[in-house]
C-alpha positions in Angstrom: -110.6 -153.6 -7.2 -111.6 -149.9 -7.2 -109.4 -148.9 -9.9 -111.0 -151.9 -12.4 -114.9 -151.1 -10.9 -114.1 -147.5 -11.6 -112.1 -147.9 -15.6 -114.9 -150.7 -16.5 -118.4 -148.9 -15.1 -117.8 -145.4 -14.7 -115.3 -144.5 -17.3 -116.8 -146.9 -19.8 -113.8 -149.1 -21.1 -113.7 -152.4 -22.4 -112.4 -155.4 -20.0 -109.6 -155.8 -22.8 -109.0 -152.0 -22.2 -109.3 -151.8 -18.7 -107.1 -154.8 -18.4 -104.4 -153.4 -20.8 -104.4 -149.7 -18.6 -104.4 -151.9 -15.3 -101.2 -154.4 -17.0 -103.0 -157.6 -15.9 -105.1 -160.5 -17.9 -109.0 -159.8 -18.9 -109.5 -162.9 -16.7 -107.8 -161.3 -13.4 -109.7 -157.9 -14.3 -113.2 -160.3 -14.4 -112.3 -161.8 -10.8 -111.5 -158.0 -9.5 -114.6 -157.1 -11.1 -116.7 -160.1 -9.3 -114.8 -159.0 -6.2 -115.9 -155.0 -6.6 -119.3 -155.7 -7.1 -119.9 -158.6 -5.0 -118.5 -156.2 -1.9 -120.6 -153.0 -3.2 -123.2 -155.2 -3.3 -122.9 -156.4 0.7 -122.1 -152.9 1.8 -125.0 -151.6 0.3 -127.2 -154.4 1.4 -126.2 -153.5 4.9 -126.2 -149.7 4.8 -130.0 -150.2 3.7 -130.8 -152.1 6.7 -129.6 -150.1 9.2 -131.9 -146.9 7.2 -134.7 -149.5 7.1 -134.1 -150.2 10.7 -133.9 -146.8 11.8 -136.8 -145.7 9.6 -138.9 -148.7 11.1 -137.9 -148.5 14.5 -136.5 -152.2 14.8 -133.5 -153.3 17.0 -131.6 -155.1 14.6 -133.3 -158.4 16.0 -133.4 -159.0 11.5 -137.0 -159.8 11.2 -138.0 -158.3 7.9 -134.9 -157.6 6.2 -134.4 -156.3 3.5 -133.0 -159.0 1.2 -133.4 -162.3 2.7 -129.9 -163.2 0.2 -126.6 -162.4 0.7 -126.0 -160.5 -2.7 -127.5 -161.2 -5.8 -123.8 -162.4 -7.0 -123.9 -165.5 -4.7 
């Protein structure tokens, strides 16, 4: 999943491309892709609570959460 995220966002290559380097379909590179963001997008939804919840002084009891959603890719 890294490997695609990294080829597809940071170094800029086409899904066709990416897929081609990584030797599997467009279609398995999309579901790695879902995968990589979907996960980036919990870790960092978590990360930001605890720094809210430290900033804030809250005990993790989650009232006033940042993001009431899971991810925005649910």
């Amino acid at each position: 999943m890294r490997t695609a995220f990294l080829l597809r966002e940071v170094e800029g290559y086409s899904t066709g491309e990416a897929a081609k380097k990584l030797g599997v379909t467009e279609n398995t590179l999309k579901a790695r892709l879902w995968r990589a963001r979907h996960q980036l997008a919990e870790r960092l939804g978590r990360r930001l609570r605890r720094i809210k919840d430290d900033v804030t002084g809250r005990n993790g009891d989650g009232a006033g959460m940042i993001g009431e959603e899971a991810c925005s890719y649910c």
